[in-house]
C-alpha positions as a printed Julia matrix, in Angstrom:
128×3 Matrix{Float64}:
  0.0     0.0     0.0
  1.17    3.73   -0.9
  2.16    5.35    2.56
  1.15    9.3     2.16
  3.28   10.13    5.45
  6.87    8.78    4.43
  5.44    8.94    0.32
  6.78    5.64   -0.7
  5.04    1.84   -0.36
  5.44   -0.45    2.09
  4.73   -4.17    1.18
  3.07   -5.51    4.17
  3.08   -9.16    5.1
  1.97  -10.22    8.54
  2.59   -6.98   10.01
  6.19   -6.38    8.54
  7.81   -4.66    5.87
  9.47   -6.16    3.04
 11.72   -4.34    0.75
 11.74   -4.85   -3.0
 15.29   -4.5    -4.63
 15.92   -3.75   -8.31
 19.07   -5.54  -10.05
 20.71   -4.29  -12.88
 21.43   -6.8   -15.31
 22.6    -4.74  -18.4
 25.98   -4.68  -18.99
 27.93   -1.28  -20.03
 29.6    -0.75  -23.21
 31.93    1.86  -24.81
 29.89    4.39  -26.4
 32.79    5.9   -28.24
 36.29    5.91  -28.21
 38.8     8.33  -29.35
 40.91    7.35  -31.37
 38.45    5.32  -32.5
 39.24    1.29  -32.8
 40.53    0.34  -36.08
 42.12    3.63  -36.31
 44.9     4.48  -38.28
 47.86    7.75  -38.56
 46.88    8.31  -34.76
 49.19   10.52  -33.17
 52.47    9.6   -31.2
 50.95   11.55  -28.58
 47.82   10.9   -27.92
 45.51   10.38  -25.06
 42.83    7.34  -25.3
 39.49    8.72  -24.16
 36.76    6.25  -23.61
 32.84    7.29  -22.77
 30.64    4.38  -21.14
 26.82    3.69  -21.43
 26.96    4.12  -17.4
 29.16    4.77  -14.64
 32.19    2.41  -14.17
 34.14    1.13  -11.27
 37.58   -1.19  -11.02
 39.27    0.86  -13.68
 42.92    1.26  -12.76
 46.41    0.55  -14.18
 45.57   -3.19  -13.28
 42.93   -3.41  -15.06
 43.35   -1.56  -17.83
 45.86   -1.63  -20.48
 47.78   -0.4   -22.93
 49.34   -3.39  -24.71
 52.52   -2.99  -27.97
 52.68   -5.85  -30.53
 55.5    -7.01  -28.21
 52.48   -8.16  -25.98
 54.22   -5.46  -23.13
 52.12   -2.82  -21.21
 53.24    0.53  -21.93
 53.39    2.72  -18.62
 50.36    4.61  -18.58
 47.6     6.75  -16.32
 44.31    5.53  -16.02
 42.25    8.14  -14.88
 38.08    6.92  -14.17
 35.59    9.51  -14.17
 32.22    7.96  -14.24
 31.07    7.53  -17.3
 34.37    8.57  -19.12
 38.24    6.79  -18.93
 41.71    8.88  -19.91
 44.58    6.77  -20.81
 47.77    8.63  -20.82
 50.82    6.62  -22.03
 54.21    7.62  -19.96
 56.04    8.45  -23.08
 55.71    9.0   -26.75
 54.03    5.99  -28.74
 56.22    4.18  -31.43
 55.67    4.98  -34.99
 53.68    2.74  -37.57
 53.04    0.49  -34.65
 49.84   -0.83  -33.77
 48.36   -1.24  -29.65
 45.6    -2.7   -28.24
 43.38   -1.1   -24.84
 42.91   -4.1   -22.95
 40.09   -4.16  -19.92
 40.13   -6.48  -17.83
 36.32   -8.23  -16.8
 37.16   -6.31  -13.06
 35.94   -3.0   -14.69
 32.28   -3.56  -14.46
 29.25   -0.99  -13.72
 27.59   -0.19  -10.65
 25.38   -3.39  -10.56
 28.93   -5.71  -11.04
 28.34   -6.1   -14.6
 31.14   -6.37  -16.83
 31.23   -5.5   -20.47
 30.97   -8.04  -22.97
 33.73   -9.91  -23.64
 33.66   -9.25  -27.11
 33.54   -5.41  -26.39
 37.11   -5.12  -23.75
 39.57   -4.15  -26.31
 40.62   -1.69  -29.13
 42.86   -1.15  -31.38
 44.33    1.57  -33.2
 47.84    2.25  -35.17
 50.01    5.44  -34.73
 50.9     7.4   -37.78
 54.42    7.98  -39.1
């Protein structure tokens, strides 16, 4: 029944409340990512921005990752700011060379729900 005073409902059952919880089962997803993936002639220098569907949480240096051909991390900053992710490599990226973001299934929304596997990485290529 609606309760006017406190202006929620209460779910009665003999004589005591019960609360209803609400799970989220959707998973988040990159909504864009600059550079994009597939990318190509990306600058040395650049900064990998990614914007979620929702909020994230678990996004660090250990879970996501910059990864050369080599298979190697490249020191970076992983910066998490709700809905959005900055990715700052510690130097200069190698030229013609292609990397790979990696995240990890630890970077997951509010609810604990990770992206898709099929959505954790992308790829790009620096220009000359």
């Amino acid at each position: 029944a609606f309760n006017r005073e406190r202006g929620d409902w209460n779910w009665l059952a003999d004589d005591s409340e019960i609360s209803l919880a609400l799970n989220d089962f959707t998973r988040p997803t990159v909504r864009k990512a600059t550079p994009k993936s597939g990318a190509r002639g990306v600058s040395r220098g650049a900064k990998i921005k990614l914007t979620f569907s929702e909020a994230i949480a678990g996004a660090n240096r250990s879970t996501v990752k910059l990864i050369a051909p080599n298979g190697r991390s490249v020191s970076s900053s992983v910066v998490p700011n709700g809905r959005t992710l900055k990715i700052t490599p510690g130097r200069r990226l190698r030229a013609g060379t292609r990397y790979t973001v990696r995240i990890s299934s630890s970077v997951t929304d509010g609810g604990g729900n990770a992206l898709p596997s099929s959505r954790r990485s992308i790829r790009f290529t620096t220009g000359r």
